[in-house]
C-alpha positions in Angstrom: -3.0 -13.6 12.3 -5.3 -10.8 12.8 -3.8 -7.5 11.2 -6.3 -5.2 12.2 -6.9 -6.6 15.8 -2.9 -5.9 16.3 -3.0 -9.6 18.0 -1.3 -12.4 17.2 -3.7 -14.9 16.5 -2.6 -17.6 13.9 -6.5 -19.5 12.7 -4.9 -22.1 10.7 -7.8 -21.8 8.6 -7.5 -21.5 5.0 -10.5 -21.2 2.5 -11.5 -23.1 -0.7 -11.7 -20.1 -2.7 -8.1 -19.4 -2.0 -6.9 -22.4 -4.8 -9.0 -19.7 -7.3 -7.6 -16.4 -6.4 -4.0 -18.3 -6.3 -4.5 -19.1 -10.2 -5.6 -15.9 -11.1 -2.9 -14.3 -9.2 -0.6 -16.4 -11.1 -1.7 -15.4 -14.5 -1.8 -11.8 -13.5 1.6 -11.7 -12.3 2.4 -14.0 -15.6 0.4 -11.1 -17.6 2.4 -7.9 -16.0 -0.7 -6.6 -14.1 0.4 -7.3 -10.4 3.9 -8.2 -9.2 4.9 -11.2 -7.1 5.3 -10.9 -3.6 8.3 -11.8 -2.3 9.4 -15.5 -1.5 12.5 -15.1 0.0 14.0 -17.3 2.3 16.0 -17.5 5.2 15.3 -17.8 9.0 13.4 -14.4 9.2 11.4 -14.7 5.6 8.3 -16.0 6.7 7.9 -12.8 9.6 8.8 -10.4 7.0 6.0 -12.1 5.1 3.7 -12.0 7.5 4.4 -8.0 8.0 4.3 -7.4 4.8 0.8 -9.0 4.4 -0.2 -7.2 7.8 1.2 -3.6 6.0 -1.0 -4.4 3.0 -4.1 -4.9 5.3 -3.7 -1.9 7.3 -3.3 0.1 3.8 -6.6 -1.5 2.7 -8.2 -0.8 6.1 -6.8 3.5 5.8 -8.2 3.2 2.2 -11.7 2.1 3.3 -12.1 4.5 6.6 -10.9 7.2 4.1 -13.4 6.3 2.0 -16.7 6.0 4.0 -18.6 8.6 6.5 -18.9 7.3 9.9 -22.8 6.2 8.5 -21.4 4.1 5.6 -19.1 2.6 7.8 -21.1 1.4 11.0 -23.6 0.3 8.0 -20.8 -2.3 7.0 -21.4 -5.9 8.2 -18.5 -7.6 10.0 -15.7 -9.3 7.8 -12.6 -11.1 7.4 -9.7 -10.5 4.6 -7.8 -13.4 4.3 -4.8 -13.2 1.9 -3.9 -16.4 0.6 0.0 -16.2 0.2 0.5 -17.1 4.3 -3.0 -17.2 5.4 -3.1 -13.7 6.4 -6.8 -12.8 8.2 -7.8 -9.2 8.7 -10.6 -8.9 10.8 -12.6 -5.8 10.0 -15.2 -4.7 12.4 -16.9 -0.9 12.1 -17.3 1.8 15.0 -18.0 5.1 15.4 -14.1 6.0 15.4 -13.1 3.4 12.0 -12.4 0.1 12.7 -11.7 -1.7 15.9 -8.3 -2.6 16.8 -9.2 -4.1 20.0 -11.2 -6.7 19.6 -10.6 -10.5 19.9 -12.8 -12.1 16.4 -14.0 -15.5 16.4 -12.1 -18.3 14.1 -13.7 -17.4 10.7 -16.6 -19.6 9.6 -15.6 -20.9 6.0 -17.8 -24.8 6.2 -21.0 -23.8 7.1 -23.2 -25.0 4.6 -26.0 -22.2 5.8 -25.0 -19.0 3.6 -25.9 -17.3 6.6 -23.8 -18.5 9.2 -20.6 -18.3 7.5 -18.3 -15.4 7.9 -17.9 -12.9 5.2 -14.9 -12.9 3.8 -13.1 -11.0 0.8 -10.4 -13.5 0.0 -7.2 -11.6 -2.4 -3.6 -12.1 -2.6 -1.4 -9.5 -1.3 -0.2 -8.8 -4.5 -3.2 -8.4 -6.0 -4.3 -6.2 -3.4 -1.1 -3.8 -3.5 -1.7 -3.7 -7.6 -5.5 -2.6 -6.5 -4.6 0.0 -3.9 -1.8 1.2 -7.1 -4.4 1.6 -9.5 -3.7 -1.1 -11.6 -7.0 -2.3 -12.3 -10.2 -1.9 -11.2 -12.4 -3.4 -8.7 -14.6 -4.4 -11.3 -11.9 -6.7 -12.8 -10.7 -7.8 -9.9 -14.0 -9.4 -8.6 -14.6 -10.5 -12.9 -11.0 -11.9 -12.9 -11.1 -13.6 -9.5 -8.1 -11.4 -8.4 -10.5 -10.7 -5.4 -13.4 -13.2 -4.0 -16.5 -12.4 -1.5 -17.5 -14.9 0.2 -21.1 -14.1 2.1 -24.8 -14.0 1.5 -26.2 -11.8 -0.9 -26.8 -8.9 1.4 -23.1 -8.5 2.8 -22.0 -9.3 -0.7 -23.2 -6.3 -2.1 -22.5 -4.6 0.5 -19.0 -5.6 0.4 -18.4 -5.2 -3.3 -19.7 -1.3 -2.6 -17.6 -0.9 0.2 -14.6 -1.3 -2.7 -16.2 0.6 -5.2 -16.5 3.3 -3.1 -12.8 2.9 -1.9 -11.7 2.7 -5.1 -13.4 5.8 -6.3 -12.3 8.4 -3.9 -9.0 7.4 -5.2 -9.7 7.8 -8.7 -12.5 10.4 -8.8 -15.0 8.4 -10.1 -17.5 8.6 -7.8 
C-alpha cells in the first residue's frame, strides 16, 4: 500500500534488506530501545496494522516537510519507505507544496542489478521508526545498527541519509 499516495495499492513486493532490518529490530526490541508493534489478532488485525504502519509514514512524511525549505525538498530524489512488518510502501515524491499525495508510483524496483535503475528505498520497521520519530536513538545508530537501511546509488544515498539528519535535528536542536 501506498501511504502517502492515500491509494490503495498493495505491490506484493518485499526487499532483501528487509530479513536485516527484521533482526536488528528484534534485538532492539529484545534490548529495550524500540517497542514491538502490535501482533494482534482477530478478523480486523491486519487493517489495524496496516493503519498503523500508514500513521507512522505520514508522521515520518510531517517530520521531513517540517524539516526542509521548499529548496531542500524539490532537491530530494524520489523514494519509497517500505516497512517490513506488512510490507508497508510509502511513496515519497517532492513539490513545491510537500509531498505529493496524488500521484500513482510505479512498483518499486528492488532486482535491478544496475545501482541506477533501482528505486531508492529506506527500508525500517515501524517500530523502529516510531522509536526514531521519539527520540530514542539517533539516525546515526539507526543506519550503524541496521534499524534503518537505504537502498540507492551513492548520490541518492547521501542525499537520503541528510534528508534524516536534517529531520532529526530540527527535533533535537542539533543542527
Amino acid at each position: 500500500m501506498c501511504a502517502i499516495c492515500n491509494f490503495k495499492i498493495d505491490f506484493g513486493v518485499g526487499h532483501p534488506l528487509a530479513l536485516t532490518v527484521a533482526v536488528a529490530a528484534r534485538q532492539a526490541i529484545e534490548a529495550g530501545l524500540i517497542e514491538p508493534v502490535d501482533a494482534a489478532e482477530g478478523a480486523f488485525s491486519a487493517a489495524r496494522r496496516r493503519m498503523s504502519s500508514v500513521d507512522a509514514l505520514n508522521l515520518l512524511q510531517a517530520r521531513i516537510e517540517g524539516a526542509h525549505s521548499e529548496d531542500a525538498l524539490l532537491a530530494l530524489p524520489d523514494f519509497y519507505v517500505l516497512l517490513i512488518e506488512n510490507d508497508t510502501w510509502g511513496f515519497f515524491h517532492a513539490t513545491t507544496n510537500g509531498f505529493d499525495p496524488d500521484i500513482v508510483p510505479e512498483i518499486p524496483d528492488v532486482t535491478a542489478t544496475d545501482e541506477e535503475k533501482r528505486s531508492n528505498i529506506v527500508i525500517m520497521s515501524e517500530g523502529g521508526l516510531r522509536a526514531w520519530l521519539d527520540e530514542r536513538f539517533n539516525i546515526e545508530q539507526a543506519l550503524r545498527e541496521s534499524l534503518f537501511m537505504i537502498d540507492a546509488s551513492a548520490g541518492p544515498t547521501d542525499s537520503l541519509s541528510r534528508m534524516l539528519v536534517v529531520a532529526e535535528s530540527t527535533v533535537t536542536g542539533n543542527c
